[in-house]
Jmol script that loads the backbone (N, CA, C; Angstrom):
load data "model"
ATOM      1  N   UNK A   1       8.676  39.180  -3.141  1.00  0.00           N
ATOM      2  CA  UNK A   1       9.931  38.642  -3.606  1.00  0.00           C
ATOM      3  C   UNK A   1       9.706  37.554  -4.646  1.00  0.00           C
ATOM      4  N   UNK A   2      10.413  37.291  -5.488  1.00  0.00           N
ATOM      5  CA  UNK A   2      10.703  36.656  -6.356  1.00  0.00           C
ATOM      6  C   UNK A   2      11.227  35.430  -5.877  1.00  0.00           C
ATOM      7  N   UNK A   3      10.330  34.149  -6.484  1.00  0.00           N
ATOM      8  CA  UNK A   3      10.770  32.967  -6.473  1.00  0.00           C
ATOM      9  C   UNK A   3      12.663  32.521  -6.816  1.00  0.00           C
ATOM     10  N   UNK A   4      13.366  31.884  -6.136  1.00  0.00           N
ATOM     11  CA  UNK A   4      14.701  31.594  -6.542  1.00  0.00           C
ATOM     12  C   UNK A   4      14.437  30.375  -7.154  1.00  0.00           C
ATOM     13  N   UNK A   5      15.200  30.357  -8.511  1.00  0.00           N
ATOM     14  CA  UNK A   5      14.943  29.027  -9.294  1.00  0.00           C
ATOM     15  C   UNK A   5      16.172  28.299  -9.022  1.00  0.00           C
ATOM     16  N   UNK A   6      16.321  26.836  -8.978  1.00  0.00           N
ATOM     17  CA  UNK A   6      17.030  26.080  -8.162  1.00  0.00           C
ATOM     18  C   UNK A   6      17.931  25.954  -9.423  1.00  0.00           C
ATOM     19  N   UNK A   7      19.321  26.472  -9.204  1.00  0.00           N
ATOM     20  CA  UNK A   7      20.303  26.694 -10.359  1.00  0.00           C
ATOM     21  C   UNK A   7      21.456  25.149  -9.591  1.00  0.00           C
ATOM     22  N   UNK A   8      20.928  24.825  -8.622  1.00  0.00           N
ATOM     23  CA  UNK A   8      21.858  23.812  -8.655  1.00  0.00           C
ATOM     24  C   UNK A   8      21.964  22.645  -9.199  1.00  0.00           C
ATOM     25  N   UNK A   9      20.735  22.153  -9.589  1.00  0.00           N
ATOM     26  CA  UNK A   9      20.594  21.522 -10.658  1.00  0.00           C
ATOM     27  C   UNK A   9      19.865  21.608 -11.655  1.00  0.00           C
ATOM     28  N   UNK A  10      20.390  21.319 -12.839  1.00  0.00           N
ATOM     29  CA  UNK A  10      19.937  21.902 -14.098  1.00  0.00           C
ATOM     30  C   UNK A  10      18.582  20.999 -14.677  1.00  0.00           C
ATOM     31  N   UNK A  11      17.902  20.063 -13.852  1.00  0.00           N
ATOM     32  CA  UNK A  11      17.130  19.216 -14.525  1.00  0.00           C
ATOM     33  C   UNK A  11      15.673  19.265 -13.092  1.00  0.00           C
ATOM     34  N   UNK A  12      16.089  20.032 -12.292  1.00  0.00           N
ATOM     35  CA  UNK A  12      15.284  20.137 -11.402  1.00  0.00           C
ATOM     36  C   UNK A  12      14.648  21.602 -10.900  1.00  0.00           C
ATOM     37  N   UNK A  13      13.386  21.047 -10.596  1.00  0.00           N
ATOM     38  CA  UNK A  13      12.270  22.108 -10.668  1.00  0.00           C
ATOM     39  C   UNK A  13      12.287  23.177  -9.489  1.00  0.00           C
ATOM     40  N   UNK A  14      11.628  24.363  -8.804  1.00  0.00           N
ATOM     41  CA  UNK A  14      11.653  25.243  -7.956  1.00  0.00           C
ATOM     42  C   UNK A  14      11.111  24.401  -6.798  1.00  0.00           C
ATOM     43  N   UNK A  15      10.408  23.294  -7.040  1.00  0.00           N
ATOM     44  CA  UNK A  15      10.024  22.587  -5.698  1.00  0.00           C
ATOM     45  C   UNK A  15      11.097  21.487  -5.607  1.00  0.00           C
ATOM     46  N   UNK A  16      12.154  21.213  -6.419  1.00  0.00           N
ATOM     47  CA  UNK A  16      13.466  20.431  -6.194  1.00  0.00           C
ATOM     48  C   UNK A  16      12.989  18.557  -6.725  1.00  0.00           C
ATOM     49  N   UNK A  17      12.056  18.684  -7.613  1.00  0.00           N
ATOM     50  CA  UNK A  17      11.361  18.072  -8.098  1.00  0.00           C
ATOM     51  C   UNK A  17      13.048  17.327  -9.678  1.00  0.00           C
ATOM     52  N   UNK A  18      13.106  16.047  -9.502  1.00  0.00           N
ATOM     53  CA  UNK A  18      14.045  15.843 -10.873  1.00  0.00           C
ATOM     54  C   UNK A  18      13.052  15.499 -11.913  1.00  0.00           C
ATOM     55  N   UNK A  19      13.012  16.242 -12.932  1.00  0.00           N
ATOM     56  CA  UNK A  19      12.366  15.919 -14.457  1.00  0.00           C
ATOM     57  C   UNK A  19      12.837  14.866 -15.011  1.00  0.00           C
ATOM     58  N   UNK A  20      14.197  14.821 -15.058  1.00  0.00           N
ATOM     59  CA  UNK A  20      14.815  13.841 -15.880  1.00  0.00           C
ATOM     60  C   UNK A  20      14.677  12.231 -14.913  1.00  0.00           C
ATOM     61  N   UNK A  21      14.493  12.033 -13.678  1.00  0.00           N
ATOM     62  CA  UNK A  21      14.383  11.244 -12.757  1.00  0.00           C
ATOM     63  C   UNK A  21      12.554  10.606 -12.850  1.00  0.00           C
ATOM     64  N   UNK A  22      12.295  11.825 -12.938  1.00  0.00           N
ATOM     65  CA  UNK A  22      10.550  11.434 -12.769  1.00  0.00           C
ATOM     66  C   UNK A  22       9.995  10.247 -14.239  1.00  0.00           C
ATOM     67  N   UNK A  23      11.206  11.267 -15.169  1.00  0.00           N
ATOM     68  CA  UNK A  23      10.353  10.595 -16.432  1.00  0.00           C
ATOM     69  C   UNK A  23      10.947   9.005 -16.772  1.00  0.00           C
ATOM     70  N   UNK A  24      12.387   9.283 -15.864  1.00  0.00           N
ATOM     71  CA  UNK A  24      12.690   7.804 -16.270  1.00  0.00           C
ATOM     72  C   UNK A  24      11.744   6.912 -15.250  1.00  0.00           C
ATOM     73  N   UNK A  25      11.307   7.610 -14.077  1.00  0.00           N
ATOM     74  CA  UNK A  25      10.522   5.967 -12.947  1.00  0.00           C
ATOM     75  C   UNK A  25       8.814   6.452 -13.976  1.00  0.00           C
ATOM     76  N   UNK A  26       8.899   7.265 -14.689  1.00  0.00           N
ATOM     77  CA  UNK A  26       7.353   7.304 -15.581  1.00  0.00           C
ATOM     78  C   UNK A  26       7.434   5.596 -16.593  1.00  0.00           C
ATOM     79  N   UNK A  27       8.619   5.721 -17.231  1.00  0.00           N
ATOM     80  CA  UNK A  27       9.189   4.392 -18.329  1.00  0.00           C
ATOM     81  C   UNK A  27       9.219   3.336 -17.554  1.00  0.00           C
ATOM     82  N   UNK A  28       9.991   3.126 -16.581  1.00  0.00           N
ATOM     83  CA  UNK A  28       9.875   1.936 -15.638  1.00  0.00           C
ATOM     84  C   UNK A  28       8.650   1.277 -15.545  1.00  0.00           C
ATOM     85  N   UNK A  29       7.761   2.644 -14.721  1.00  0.00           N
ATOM     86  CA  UNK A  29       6.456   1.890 -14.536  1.00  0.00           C
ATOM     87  C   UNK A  29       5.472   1.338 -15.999  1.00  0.00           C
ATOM     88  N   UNK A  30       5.760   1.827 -17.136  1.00  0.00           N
ATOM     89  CA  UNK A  30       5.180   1.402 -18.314  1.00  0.00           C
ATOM     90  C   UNK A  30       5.809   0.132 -18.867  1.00  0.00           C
ATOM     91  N   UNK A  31       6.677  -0.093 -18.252  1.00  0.00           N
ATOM     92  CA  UNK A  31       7.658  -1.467 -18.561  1.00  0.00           C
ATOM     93  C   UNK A  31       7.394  -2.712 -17.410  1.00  0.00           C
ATOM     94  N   UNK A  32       6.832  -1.889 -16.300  1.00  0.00           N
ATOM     95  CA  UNK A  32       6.405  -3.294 -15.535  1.00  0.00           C
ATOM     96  C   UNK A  32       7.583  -3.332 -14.546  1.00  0.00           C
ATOM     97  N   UNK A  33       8.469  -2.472 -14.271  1.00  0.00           N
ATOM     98  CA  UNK A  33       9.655  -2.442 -13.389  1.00  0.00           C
ATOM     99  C   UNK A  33       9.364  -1.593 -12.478  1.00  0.00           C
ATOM    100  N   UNK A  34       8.315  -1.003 -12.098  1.00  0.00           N
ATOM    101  CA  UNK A  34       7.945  -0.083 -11.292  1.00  0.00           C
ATOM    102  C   UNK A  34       7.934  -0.434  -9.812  1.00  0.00           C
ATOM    103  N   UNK A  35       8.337  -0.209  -8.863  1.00  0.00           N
ATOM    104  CA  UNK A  35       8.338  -0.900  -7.452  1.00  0.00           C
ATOM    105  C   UNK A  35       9.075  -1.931  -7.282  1.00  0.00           C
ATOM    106  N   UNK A  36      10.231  -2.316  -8.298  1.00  0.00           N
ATOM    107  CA  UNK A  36      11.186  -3.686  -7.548  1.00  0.00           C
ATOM    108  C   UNK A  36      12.103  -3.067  -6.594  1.00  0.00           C
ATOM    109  N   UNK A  37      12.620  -1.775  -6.299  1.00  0.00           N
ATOM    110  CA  UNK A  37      13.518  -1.445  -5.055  1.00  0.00           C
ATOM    111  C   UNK A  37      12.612  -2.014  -4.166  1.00  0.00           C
ATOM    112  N   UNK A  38      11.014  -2.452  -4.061  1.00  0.00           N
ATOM    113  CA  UNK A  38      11.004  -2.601  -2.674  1.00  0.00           C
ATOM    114  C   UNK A  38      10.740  -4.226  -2.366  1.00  0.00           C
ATOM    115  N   UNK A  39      11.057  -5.196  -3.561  1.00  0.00           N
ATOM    116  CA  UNK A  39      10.604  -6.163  -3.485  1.00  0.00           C
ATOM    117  C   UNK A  39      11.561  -6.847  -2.784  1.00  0.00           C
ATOM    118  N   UNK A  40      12.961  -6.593  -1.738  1.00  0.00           N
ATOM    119  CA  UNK A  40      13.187  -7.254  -0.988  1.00  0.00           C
ATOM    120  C   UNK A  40      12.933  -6.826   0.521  1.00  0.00           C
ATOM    121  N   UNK A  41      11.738  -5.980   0.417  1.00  0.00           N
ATOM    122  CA  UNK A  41      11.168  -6.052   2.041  1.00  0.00           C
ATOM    123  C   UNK A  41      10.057  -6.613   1.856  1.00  0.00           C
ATOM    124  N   UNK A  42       9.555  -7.228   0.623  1.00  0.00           N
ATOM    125  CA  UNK A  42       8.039  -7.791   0.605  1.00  0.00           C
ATOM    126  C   UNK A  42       8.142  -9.512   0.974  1.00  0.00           C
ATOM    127  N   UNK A  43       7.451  -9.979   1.706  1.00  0.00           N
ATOM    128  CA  UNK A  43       7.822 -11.677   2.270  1.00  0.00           C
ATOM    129  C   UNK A  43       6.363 -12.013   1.366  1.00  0.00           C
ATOM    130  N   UNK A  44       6.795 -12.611   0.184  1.00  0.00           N
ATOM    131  CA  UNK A  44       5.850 -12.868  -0.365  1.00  0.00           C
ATOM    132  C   UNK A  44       5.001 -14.053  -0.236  1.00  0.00           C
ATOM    133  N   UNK A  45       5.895 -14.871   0.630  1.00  0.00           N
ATOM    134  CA  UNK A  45       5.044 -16.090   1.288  1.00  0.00           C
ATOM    135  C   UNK A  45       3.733 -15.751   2.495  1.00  0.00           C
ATOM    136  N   UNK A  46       4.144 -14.701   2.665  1.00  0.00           N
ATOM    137  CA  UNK A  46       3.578 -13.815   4.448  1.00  0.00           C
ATOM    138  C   UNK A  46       2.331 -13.257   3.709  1.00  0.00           C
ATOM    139  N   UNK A  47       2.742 -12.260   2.646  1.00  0.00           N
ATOM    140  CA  UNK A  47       1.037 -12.045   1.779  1.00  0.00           C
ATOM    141  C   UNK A  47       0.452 -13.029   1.197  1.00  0.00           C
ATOM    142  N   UNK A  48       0.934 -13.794   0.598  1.00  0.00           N
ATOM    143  CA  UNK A  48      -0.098 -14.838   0.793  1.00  0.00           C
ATOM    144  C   UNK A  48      -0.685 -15.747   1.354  1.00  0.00           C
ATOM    145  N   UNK A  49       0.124 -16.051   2.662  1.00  0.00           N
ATOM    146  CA  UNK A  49      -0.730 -16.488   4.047  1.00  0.00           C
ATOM    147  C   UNK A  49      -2.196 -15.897   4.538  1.00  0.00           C
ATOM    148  N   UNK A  50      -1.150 -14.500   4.657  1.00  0.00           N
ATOM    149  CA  UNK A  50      -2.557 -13.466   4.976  1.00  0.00           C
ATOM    150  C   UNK A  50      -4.046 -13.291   4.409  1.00  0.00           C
ATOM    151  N   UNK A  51      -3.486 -13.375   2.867  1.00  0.00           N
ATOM    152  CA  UNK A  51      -4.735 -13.784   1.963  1.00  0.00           C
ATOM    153  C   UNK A  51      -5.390 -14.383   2.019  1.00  0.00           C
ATOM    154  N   UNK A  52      -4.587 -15.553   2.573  1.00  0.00           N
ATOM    155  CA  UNK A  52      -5.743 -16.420   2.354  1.00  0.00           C
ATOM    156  C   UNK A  52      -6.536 -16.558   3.383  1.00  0.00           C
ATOM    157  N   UNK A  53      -5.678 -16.345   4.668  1.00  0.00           N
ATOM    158  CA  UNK A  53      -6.309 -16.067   6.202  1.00  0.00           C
ATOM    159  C   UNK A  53      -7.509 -15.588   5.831  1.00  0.00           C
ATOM    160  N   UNK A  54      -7.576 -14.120   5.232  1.00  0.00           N
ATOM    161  CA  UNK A  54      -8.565 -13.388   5.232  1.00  0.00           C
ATOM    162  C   UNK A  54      -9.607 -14.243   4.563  1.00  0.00           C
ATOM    163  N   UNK A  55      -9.668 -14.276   3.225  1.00  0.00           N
ATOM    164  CA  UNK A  55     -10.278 -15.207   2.567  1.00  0.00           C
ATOM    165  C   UNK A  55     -11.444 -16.084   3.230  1.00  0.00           C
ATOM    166  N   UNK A  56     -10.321 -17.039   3.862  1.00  0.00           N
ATOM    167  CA  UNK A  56     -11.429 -18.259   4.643  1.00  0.00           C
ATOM    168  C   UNK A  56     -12.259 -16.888   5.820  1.00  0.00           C
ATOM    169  N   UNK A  57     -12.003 -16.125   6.532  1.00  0.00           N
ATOM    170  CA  UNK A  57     -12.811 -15.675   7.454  1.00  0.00           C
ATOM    171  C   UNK A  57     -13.911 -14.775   6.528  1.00  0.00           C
ATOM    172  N   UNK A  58     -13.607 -14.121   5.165  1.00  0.00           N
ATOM    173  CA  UNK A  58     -14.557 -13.898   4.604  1.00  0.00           C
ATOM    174  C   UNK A  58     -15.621 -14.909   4.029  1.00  0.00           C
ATOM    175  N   UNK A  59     -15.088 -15.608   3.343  1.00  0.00           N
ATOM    176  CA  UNK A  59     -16.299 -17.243   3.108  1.00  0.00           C
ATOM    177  C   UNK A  59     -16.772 -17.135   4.630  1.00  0.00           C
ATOM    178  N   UNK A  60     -16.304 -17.681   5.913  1.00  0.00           N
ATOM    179  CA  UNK A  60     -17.314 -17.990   7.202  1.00  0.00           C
ATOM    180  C   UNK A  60     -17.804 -16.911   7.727  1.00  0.00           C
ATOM    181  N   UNK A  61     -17.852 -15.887   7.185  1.00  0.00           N
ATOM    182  CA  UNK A  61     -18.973 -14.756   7.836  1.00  0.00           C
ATOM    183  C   UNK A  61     -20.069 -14.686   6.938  1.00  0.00           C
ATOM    184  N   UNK A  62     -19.362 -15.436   5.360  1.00  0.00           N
ATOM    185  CA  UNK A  62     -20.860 -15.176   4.340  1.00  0.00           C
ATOM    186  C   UNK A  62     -21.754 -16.208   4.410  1.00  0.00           C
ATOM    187  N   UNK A  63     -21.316 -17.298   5.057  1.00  0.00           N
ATOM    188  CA  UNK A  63     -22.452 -18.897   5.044  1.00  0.00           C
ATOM    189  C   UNK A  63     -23.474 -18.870   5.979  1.00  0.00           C
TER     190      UNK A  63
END
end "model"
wireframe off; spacefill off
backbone 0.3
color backbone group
């Protein structure tokens, strides 16, 4: 049988893939806007706690 090509939308692929969607988050990410939907679940005070947590226990395992 023959593949059905997805006629319901006109900008999207047989795996339901959007072209016109992909290429705009392609521009985003070349602009540096890539990943801000998720920057209000990121506690950016909390990664850098952690960092540094880690940090000091890496220095006291290397001395």
């Amino acid at each position: 049988m023959a593949k059905k090509q997805n006629q319901q939308k006109p900008n999207a692929q047989a795996s339901g893939t959007n072209v016109e969607k992909v290429k705009q988050q392609n521009q985003a990410a070349e602009q540096g806007q890539y990943g801000a939907e998720f920057a209000s679940e990121t506690d950016a005070q909390e990664v850098q706690r952690r960092n540094q947590q880690s940090q000091q226990k890496k220095n006291q395992q290397n001395k």
